[in-house]
Structures are given as C-alpha cells and as structure tokens.
C-alpha positions in Angstrom: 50.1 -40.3 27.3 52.0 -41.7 30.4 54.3 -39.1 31.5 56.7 -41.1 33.5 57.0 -43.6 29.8 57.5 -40.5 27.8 60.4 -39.0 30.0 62.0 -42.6 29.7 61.5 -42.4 26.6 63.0 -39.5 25.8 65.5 -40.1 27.6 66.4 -43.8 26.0 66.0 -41.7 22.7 69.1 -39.3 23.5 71.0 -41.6 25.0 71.0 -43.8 21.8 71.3 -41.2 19.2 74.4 -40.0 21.4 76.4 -43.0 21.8 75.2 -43.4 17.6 76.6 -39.7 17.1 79.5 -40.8 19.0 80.8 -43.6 16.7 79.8 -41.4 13.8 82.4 -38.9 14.9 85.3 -40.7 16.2 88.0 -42.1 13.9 88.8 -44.7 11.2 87.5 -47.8 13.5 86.0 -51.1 13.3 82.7 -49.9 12.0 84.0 -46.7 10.5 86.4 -46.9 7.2 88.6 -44.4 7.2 87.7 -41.9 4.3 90.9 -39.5 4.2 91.6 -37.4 2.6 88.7 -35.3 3.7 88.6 -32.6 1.1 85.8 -30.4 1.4 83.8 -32.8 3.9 83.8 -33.4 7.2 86.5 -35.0 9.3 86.6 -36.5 12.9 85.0 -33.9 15.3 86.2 -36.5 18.5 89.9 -36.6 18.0 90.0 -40.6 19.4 90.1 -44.1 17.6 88.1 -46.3 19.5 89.4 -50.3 19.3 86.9 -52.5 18.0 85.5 -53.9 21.3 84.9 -50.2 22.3 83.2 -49.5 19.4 80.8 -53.0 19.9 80.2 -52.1 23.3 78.9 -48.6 22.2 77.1 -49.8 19.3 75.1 -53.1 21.3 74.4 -50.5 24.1 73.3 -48.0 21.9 70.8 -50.7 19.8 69.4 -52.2 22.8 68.5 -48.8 24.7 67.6 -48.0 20.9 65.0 -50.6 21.3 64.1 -49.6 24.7 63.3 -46.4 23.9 60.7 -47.4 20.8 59.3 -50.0 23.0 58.7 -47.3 25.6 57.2 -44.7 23.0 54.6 -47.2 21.6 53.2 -48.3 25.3 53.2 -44.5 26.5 51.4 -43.2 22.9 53.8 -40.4 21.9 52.8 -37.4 20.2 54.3 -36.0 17.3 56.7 -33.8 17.2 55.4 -29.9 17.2 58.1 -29.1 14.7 60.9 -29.7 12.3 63.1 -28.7 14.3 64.6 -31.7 16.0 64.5 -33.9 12.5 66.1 -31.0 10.9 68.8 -30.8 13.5 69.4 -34.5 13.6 69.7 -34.4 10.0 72.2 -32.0 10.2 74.1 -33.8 12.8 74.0 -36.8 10.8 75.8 -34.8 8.1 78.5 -34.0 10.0 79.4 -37.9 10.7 81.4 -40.6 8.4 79.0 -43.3 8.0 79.5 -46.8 9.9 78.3 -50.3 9.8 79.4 -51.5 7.1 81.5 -50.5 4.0 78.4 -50.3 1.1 78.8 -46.4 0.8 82.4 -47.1 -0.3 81.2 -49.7 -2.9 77.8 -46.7 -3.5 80.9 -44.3 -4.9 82.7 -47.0 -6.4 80.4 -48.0 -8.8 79.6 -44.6 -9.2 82.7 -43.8 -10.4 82.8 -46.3 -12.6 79.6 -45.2 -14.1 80.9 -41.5 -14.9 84.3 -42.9 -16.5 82.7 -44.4 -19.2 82.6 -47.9 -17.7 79.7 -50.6 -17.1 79.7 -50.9 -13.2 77.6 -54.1 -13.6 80.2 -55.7 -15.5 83.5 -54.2 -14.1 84.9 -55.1 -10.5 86.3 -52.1 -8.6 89.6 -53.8 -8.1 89.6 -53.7 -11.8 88.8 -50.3 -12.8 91.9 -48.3 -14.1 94.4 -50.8 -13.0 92.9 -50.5 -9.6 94.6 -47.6 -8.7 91.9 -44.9 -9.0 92.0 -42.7 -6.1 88.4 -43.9 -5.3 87.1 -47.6 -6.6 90.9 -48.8 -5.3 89.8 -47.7 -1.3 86.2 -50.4 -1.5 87.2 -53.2 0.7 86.6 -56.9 1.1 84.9 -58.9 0.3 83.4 -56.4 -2.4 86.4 -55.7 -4.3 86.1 -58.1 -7.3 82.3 -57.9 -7.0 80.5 -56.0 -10.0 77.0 -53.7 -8.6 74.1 -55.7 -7.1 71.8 -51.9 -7.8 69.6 -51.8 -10.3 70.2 -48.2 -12.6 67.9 -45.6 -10.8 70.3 -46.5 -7.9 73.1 -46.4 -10.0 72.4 -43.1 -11.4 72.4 -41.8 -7.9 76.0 -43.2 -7.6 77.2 -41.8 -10.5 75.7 -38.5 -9.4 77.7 -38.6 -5.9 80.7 -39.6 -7.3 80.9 -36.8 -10.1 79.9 -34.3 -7.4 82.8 -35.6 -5.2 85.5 -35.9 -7.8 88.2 -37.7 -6.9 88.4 -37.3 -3.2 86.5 -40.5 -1.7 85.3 -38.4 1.0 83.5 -35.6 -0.6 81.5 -38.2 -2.7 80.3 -39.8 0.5 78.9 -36.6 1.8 76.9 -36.1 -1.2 75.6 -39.4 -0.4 74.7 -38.6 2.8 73.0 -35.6 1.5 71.0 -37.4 -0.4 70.2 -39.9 2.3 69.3 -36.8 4.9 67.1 -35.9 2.6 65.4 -39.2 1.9 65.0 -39.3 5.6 63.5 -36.2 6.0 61.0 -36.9 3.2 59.7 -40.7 4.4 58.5 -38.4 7.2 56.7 -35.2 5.4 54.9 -37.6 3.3 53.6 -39.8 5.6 52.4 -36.9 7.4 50.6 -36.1 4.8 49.0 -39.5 3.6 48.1 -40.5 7.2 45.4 -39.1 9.7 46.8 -36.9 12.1 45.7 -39.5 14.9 49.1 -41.7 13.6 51.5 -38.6 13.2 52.8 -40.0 16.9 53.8 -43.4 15.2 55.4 -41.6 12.4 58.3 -39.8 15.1 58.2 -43.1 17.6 58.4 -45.7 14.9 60.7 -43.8 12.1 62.0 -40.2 12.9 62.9 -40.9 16.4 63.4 -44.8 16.1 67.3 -45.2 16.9 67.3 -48.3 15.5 66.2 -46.8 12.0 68.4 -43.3 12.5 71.6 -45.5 13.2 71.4 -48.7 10.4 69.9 -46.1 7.7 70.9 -42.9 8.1 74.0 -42.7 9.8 74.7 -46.2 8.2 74.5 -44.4 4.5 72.1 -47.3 3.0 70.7 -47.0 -0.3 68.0 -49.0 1.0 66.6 -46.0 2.6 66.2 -43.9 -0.4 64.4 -46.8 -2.1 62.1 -47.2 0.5 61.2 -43.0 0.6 60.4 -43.7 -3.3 57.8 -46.4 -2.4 56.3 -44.0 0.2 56.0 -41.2 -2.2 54.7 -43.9 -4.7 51.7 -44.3 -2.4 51.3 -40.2 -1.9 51.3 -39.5 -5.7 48.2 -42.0 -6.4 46.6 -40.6 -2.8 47.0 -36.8 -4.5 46.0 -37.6 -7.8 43.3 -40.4 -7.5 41.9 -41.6 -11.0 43.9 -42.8 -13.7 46.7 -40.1 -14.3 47.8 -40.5 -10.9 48.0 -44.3 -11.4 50.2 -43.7 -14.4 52.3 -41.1 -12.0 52.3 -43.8 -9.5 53.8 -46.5 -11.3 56.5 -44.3 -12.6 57.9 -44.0 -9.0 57.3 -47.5 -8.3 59.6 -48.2 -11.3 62.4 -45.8 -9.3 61.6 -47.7 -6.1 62.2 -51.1 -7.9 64.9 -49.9 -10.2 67.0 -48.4 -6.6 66.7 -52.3 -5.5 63.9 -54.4 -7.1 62.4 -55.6 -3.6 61.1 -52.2 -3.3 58.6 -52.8 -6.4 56.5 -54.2 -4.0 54.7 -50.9 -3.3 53.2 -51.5 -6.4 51.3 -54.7 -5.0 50.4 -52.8 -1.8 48.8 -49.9 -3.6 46.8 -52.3 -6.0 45.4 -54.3 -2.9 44.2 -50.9 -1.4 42.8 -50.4 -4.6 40.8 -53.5 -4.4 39.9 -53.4 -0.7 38.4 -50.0 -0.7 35.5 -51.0 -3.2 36.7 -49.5 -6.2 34.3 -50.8 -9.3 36.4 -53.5 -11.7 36.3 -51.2 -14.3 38.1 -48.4 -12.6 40.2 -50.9 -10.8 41.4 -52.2 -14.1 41.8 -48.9 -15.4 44.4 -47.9 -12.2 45.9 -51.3 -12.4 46.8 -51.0 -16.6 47.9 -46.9 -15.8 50.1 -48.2 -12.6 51.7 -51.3 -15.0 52.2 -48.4 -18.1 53.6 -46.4 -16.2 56.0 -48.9 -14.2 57.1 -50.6 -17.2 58.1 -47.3 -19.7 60.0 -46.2 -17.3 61.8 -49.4 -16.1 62.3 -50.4 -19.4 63.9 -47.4 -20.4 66.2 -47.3 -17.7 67.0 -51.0 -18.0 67.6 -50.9 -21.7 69.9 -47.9 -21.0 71.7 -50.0 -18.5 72.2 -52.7 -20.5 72.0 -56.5 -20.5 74.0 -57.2 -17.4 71.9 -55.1 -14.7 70.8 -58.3 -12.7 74.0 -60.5 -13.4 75.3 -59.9 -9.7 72.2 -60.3 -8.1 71.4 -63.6 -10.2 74.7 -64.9 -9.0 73.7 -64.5 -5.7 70.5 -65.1 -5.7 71.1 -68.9 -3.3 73.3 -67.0 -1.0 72.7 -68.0 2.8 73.6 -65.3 5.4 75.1 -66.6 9.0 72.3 -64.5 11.2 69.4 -66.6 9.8 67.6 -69.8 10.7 68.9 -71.4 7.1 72.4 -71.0 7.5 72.4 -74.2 10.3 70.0 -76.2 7.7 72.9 -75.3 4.8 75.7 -76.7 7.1 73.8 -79.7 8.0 72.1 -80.2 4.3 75.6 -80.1 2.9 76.8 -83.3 4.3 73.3 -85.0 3.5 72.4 -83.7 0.4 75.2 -81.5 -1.0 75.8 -78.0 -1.3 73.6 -77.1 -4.8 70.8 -79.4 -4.0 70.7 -77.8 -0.3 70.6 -74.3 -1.7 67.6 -74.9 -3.7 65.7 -76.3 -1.6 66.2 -73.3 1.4 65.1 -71.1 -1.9 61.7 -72.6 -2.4 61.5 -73.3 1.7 61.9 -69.8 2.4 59.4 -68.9 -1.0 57.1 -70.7 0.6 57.4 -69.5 4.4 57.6 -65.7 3.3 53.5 -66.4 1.4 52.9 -68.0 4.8 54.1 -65.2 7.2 53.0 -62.8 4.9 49.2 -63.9 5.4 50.0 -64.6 9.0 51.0 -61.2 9.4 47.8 -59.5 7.1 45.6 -61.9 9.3 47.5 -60.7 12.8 47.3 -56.5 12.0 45.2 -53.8 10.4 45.8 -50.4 8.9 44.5 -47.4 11.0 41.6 -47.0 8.1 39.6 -50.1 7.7 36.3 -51.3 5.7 35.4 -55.3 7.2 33.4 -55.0 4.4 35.9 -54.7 1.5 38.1 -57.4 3.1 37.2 -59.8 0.2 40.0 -61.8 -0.3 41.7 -63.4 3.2 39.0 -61.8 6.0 35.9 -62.7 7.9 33.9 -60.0 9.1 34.0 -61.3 12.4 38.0 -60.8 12.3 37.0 -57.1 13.2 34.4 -57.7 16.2 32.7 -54.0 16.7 33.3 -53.5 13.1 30.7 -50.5 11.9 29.3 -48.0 12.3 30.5 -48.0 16.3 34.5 -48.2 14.7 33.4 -45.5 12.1 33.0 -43.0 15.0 36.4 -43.4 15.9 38.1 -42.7 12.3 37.5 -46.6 10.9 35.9 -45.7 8.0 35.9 -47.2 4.1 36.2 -45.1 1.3 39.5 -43.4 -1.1 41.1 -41.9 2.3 42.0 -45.6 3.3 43.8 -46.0 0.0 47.4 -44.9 1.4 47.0 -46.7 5.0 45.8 -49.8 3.3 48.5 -49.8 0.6 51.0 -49.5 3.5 49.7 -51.7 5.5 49.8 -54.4 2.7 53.5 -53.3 1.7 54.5 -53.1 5.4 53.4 -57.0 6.3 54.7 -58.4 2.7 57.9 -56.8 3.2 58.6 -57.7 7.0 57.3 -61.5 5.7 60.1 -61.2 3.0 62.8 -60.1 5.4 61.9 -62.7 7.9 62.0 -65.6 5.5 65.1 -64.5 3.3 67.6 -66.6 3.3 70.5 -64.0 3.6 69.2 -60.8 5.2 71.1 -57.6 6.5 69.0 -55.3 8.6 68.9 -52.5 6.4 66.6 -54.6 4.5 64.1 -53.7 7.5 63.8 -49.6 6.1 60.4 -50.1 4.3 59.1 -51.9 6.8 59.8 -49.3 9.5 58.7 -46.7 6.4 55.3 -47.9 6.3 54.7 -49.2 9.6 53.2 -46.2 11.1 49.7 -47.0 8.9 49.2 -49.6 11.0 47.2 -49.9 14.3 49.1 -50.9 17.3 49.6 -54.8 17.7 52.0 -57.4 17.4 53.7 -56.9 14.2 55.1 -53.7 16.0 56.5 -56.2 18.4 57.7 -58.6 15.8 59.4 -55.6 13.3 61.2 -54.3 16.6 62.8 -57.7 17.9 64.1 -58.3 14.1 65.5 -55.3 13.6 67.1 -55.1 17.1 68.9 -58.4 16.4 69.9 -57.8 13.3 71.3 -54.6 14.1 73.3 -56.3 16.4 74.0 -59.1 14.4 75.9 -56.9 12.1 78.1 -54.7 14.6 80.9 -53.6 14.0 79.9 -54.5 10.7 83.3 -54.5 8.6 85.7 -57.9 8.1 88.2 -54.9 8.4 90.0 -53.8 12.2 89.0 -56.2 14.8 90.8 -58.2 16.9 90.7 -61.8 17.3 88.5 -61.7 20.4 85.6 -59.2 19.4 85.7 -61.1 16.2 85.2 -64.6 17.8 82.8 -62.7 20.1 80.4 -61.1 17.1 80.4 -64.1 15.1 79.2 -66.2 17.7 76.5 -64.0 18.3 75.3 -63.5 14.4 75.6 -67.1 13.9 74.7 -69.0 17.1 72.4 -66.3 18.4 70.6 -64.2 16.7 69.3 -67.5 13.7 67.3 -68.9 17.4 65.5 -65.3 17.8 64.2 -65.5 13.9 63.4 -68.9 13.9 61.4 -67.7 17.3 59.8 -65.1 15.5 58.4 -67.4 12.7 56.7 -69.1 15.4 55.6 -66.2 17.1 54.0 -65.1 13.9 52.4 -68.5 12.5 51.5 -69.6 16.0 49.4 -66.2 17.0 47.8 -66.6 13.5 47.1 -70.4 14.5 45.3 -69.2 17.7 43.5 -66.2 16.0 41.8 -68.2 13.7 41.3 -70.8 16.6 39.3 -68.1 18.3 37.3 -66.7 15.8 36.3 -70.5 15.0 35.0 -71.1 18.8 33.1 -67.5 18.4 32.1 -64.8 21.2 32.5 -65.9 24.6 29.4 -65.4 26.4 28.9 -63.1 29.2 30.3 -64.0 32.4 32.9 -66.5 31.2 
C-alpha cells in the first residue's frame, strides 16, 4: 500500500460520506421529500432546509470527491477493514437519515400499502387508492402518481411488509425500509467475504462498503435495487456452499427472488451457469446443475407470479421503449422523430441498444478477468494467449482452475453483463449500477474498474437533486443541461472506450509477443 494514497483516501472517504450524511439529515429539500409526520422514526437531526442549489452543490461535491476517493483506494491497494465496526456504524448512521435522490421509497410504501389493503398494486395508481386520500399512497409525488408498480412480487412483498410495519404514518414505513436496505448492505459484504479469497477482501471495502458513490445512490438513496442485487450475491454463495445438485436447486430459488425483486437481476443465474461451464465441470453434471438451477428458478417464480396475478409486468411492458435524457439515445430519439417518427424511432434504439449491450458485454469479458482463472476452460470467447504467463507460474500466485473459481467466475460474468446492460439501456438511472458494484470486487484490477466508476459518477450526478419537486428555475435549467447535454457525450465515450480497447486487444494478441529489445 502507498501510505500518502491511503491517507487521501481516507480522507476523500469521510469527507463524502459527511457531506452525504449531511443532506440525509437536513430538512424537506430538493432531494429530500418531506416525510412528516415522523411517528416513531427519525426526524431532522440538522435543524436547517437547505435550497435546492445548496443541496446540488453538496451533492456534486460529495459525488466527485466520492469518486476521488475510490479512484485513490484502487491505485494505493487498500486493505480490508479489520472489523465491523465502521460498516456497522455507517449503517447505523444511515438509519438515522430520510432517504434522498429521488422519491421511489415513497412509491416502495405506496404500493405497499396497496398491497396490504386488499388491492392489486400492479393494477391500481396511488392517486387512485381510497379516493386518494390515504394518509400514505396520497403523499407519492410526480410523475409516479397515476403510475401502477414497475416491481415484480418478491419486491412487492417487501413493500407490503414495510408498509404494514409502518401503519399509517408514511414515515415509520420508510424506516423499515431502510432497515431492510441496511441490512442488505451489510450482507452484499459478509458474503462476498466469504465467496472471495482473502487477497480481494480490500476491493470488497474500496469498491462497495466504503464506495461513496454506492453508500449515497443505494443506501442512503433507499433503492430497492440494492436488495435485489444482495439476493444475486447470495445466489452465488448458496451454490459455492452447497456444490452438487441440491445446492443448484437452492440456487435457483434465490435467483428467482433476485429476478422476482426486478427481473434484470435474474441474470445471476447466467453468470453462475458460465462459471459452471468454465471451470471444467463434465456435461453430465453441468446439465444436472443447469436443470436443478432452472427447477428451482421457475417453482418459485412461478408461484409467486401466479399469486401476483396476470398484470405483474403490465407497467414495465408499457415502458419498456422509454428513452431517458442522460443517455446517448435520447439525441438520436429527438432527431429520429422528425425523420422517421416517434414509434418507428423507438424501435429501432430498442434493437440498437440489444445489439450494442451483446457487443459491450463481450468487449468487456474480453477486456477483464476474475481473480480465479483457468486459460484452459475459457472455451467459448478466449485464446490462451489472452492470458500470457498463464500456468503453472499464475497458479503460484492464487490463479488456479478448479470449484473455488465457481463464485469469482460467476461474478465476473454477472458483473460485465450487467455493466454492458446499463451502458447500453436506453433509459438508465444509476441505481441500476448496484450489481455491478456488488460483484465487481471478483474481478482483477483493470479497466472495467475504470469504466464502472466514470458511469456511475455521471449518473449520480446526472440525477441530483433528483426530484421534479423544490427547485428553482435556475438549478433546474442548470441540472437539466447537464443530464441531457452532458453526461449522454461521457457514455457515448465510454462505448468507445470499451469497444475500441477490445479493438486494440485483439489487434495485439493478432501481431503476437514482441521480441526482446523492441
């Protein structure tokens, strides 16, 4: 470790959490809605209302040294954490916050309540429900208040489970959330401690427990997307603890709770079949794991989906063409709709961005490699000489084949599909990022660190304050210019980045080993 990086880092770390914290604490604000009555849960601990420029100042400062201070913890090799201690405490003080960035944990309780009262939350707006004056589905704000759930029923059941908890005080039922996110938290970290050598326990603090970035959009931002993206890590650790059959069966099970949080998160499943495949197993027990893992997956998905009903994916099918401003697609949509039209425009970014997500997803694959690695099972999209000083050289230094590569392969695989998915999507918030960041610390050290970090930093600040609600006409001219005229530039970079590194790669490995001396 670099001494003089780690102090800096350290340093960059408390500073962001702080100014994070800070928000978290304040009043109702531009990135806070205001959750009064309290009840039983916390209030304001900073007796100020911050304006809504305040409040983006904080939040871009606190993102960018955010940033800074990852950045900084990767180049000086941070160790782990001795302890529980600080995650424990930051937990805590995460508890004691009203969540900001975005008003989702309002709709979370919403539907929720809906859920508990008898209703069908993916059929029944919260501006509906009662006559809209319940004392909790009434207080979800635009543009979500005619807008049915989006969650698939795992999720949902969550809901419901916060907002029966809570009652009808708004506020209480958000701090169950948050308990429930908290804990999420806490667990991505325990198991991935546990699945991964001790050699990458360092990236597990830099990259996720002491990632600002990660602390701020998920867990003081109250995302659901954070719980579903602990499922798929613990979807990795059951088959890891229980390898053979059962545990496949075990495995799939949690998938189908990753996927039926938000159905993106099913692609665990995919990651833990490829490790499978790439660690040797024989056909016959691959297709053993791989019919246990699907059984599995599909009893308990179809169970909960038939209990849901008919209607679980209407929302999401409704918006499935949606274009967000902070991507590269949303200037092709303006500029399609006066050539082509608007329907004809939308389809074709949908099968674009299809296609660009299978190309940065093997770009990616190609570009990285999980801390456990066999050349030799790398069948499908590697040549040996991808890995020069592959063998029994790398094996000395903890690259070996075999079942312990089955969880750092699996997230490896899960990690570069989902980042591919993210940067391709044509509407994309950066909460999305969580299972990336969840399953990044499996792989080596290269430039899909790089690539994760500049998306999620942008899209962090994309999204600040995060609410239509409270600003003025300034800070919102000023934020919308940078989601839309900004931050769509620094993805479409990123797609080149990504495709034209892979481009050079393969160039390389083409022309060979340079010779001595040259």
């Amino acid at each position: 470790m670099a001494p003089g990086l780690t102090r800096a880092h350290r340093l960059c770390v408390g500073l962001a959490v702080a100014l994070l914290l800070l928000v978290g604490t304040t009043g109702p604000n531009a990135a806070t809605p205001d959750l009064a009555p309290r009840g039983w849960g916390p209030g304001a601990l900073v007796p100020i209302t911050p304006g809504p420029g305040a409040v983006t100042a904080v939040l871009w400062t606190a993102y960018l040294v955010g940033a800074l201070a990852v950045l900084l913890g990767l180049r000086a090799g941070v160790g782990a954490l001795r302890t529980w201690a600080l995650p424990v405490g930051l937990g805590g003080l995460a508890l004691l916050t009203a969540p900001f960035g975005s008003g989702d944990h309002l709709n979370y309780l919403a539907y929720g309540r809906i859920l508990v009262g008898g209703g069908n939350p993916w059929v029944e707006s919260p501006v509906d429900w009662a006559g809209g004056t319940d004392p909790v589905t009434s207080r979800v704000e635009d543009p979500w208040t005619t807008e049915p759930s989006v969650y698939g029923p795992f999720g949902t059941l969550l809901h419901g489970l916060a907002a029966l908890l809570g009652g009808d005080s708004l506020r209480q039922g958000v701090w169950v959330w948050q308990v429930l996110i908290v804990g999420a938290w806490l667990a991505v970290r325990w198991v991935l401690r546990r699945v991964l050598d001790p050699c990458a326990h360092g990236r597990v603090d830099v990259l996720w427990t002491l990632n600002p970035l990660v602390f701020g959009v998920g867990v003081l931002g109250a995302h659901i997307d954070l719980i579903a993206a602990a499922l798929a890590v613990l979807a990795v650790a059951v088959v890891v603890a229980r390898p053979g059959v059962v545990g496949a069966g075990l495995g799939g099970v949690v998938v189908a709770l990753a996927g039926s949080t938000k159905f993106t998160y099913a692609v665990v499943g995919a990651g833990i079949v490829a490790a499978w495949w790439l660690v040797g197993l024989r056909w016959g027990e691959l297709l053993r794991r791989f019919v246990a893992l699907g059984g599995g997956f599909v009893l308990v998905a179809g169970v909960l989906h038939a209990w849901a009903g008919p209607h679980v994916y209407d929302q999401l099918m409704r918006s499935r063409q949606a274009v967000s401003l902070a991507t590269p697609w949303r200037p092709l949509l303006e500029w399609g709709r006066e050539v082509w039209g608007n329907e004809q425009t939308r389809v074709a970014i949908s099968l674009g961005a299809a296609v660009l997500a299978v190309v940065l997803a093997w770009c990616l694959l190609r570009l990285s490699r999980p801390r456990t690695f066999s050349p030799d099972a790398a069948r499908f999209m590697f040549a040996p000489e991808m890995f020069p000083g592959d063998g029994e050289p790398s094996r000395a230094k903890g690259l070996a084949p075999g079942p312990d590569a089955v969880a750092p392969v699996a997230l490896w695989v899960t990690a570069c599909l989902s980042l591919a998915f993210s940067l391709a999507a044509p509407y994309s918030l950066p909460w999305y990022d969580l299972l990336v960041w969840a399953a990044l610390p499996a792989l080596l050290p290269g430039l899909v660190d790089l690539v994760a970090l500049v998306r999620l930093t942008a899209l962090s600040i994309a999204y600040v304050p995060g609410r239509v609600l409270g600003m003025t006409p300034e800070v919102e001219e000023l934020t919308l210019g940078v989601r839309a005229g900004v931050v769509p530039w620094v993805a479409l970079a990123l797609w080149a980045l990504v495709i034209g590194a892979c481009v050079r790669n393969g160039s390389a490995l083409r022309r060979g080993p340079r010779r001595a001396g040259t």
